[in-house]
Structure formats: structure tokens, C-alpha cells
C-alpha angles and dihedrals in degrees: 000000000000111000100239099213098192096060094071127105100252091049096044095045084054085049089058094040088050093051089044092057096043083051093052096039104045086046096053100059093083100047092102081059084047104041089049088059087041089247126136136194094301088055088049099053096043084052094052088044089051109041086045087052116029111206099009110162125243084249093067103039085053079059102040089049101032090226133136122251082252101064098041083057107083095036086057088054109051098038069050105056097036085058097247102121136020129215122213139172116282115270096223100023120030090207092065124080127225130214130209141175102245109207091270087057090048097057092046100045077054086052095051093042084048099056091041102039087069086059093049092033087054089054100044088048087055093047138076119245091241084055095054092043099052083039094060089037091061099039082061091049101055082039093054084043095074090038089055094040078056095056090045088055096047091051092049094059100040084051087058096047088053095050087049091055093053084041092055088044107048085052087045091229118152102201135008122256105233117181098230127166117269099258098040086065111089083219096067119115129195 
């Protein structure tokens, strides 16, 4: 079998490395546009969710950015605050919130893609086309990998559940006894 060299470790931590520096470099491009409206990387990274998917919920960007609500607080506010995004209530659920570039977001979310495009443009130029599209093939795949490594996850645990279930019925037991502490049972009484 054919020895794949770059699938060993010194080759895939240069590859990270690699992806890492491309990430620092190509975001801070635009932190001249940031700094002047008094915003920094998590601004940045709420903006681009945003502008590439109009009226996603909270719920999602939690998911796409893999924060807390609490962190994603503050950020909100402040893109909030500064006009450059609305919130509204969610089109298919009312409880949702939805989120939106106003004008003002747009302009600046231009003025960001302006400052970092030079930076992609001067690598494409500078590429074949058989080098750009097997770039932008891998980065999906190690995209769809985490996506994938998600579903697998999520299988594993429903397939659990649904072993507990024909465990607790073959036993014929209705709920699980759990040792809690006393005032943690319902049941406790004072």
C-alpha cells in the first residue's frame, strides 16, 4: 500500500498550523474597520454569521459558533445598540428570535469583505484552478467532518435511549431508581 506522507503527524499538525494562520491573518485584515466602531473578533464572527444567513435564530448561531448565550450577550448588545443589526420575533416560531443586518450592518459587513477579499483575491490570482478547487474541496470536507462526527453522536445516544427503553421493558421496570440527594426528590418532604 502506497505510504500517504501527508497523513502523518508532522504533516497534519503543519496542516493545522497552516489553517490557524490563514484564520489569524485573513481576520485581521479588517481590524482597522473594527477598532474605528470600537468592535473586536466576536463582532466579527456574529456579522459574517449573520450577513451569509439573513433571520437565523439565537438558537442556531449558539450552534454555528459553538458559544454560550452568555457569551453571545454582550456581542448582541452592543451590534444592537450601535444599529447595526435588529432583532425580531421568530417567522415560524414567536418565541425565537430573529436576527438581521440593518443598512448600517450592511455597509460595514462591505467594509470588512472589502479589506479581507485583497488578501484571498491575491492568493487565487496566484493559484491554478485545480489548486482552488481541491482547496475549497478539502476545507468542506473538514467542515462536513464535524458535521458528520455530530450525526454520529447523535445516533449514538438515541441508540442508547432506545436500548434503555427495551432494557426497562424487558424488566419490566417504570422508572429508574436514581440515588439523589433528599431534597433533590420531589417526594421529600420537610
Amino acid at each position: 500500500m502506497k505510504d500517504l506522507l501527508y497523513l502523518r503527524e508532522k504533516s497534519l499538525k503543519e496542516i493545522l498550523e497552516l489553517i490557524f494562520q490563514a484564520y489569524i491573518d485573513s481576520y485581521s485584515d479588517p481590524n482597522e474597520v473594527l477598532k474605528k466602531n470600537s468592535f473586536g473578533r466576536a463582532h466579527h464572527r456574529l456579522l459574517c454569521i449573520i450577513e451569509g444567513s439573513p433571520n437565523i435564530t439565537i438558537a442556531d448561531i449558539l450552534r454555528k459558533l459553538k458559544i454560550t448565550k452568555q457569551s453571545l450577550s454582550r456581542v448582541l448588545q452592543d451590534l444592537i445598540k450601535k444599529n447595526i443589526i435588529s432583532q425580531k420575533k421568530g417567522t415560524k416560531d414567536g418565541r425565537q428570535r430573529e436576527l438581521v443586518l440593518t443598512e448600517k450592518g450592511i455597509k460595514l459587513c462591505h467594509e470588512i469583505y472589502n479589506k479581507q477579499k485583497k488578501r484571498i483575491i491575491n492568493a487565487l490570482k496566484n493559484s491554478s484552478s485545480d489548486e482552488v478547487s481541491n482547496f475549497k474541496s478539502i476545507m468542506k470536507k473538514i467542515i462536513k467532518l464535524t458535521e458528520s462526527e455530530l450525526v454520529d453522536i447523535i445516533n449514538k445516544v438515541l441508540n442508547e435511549q432506545n436500548l434503555f427503553k427495551k432494557i426497562k421493558r424487558t424488566l419490566g421496570i417504570e422508572k429508574p431508581k436514581i440515588a439523589v440527594h433528599p431534597q433533590m426528590n420531589p417526594e421529600f418532604k420537610k
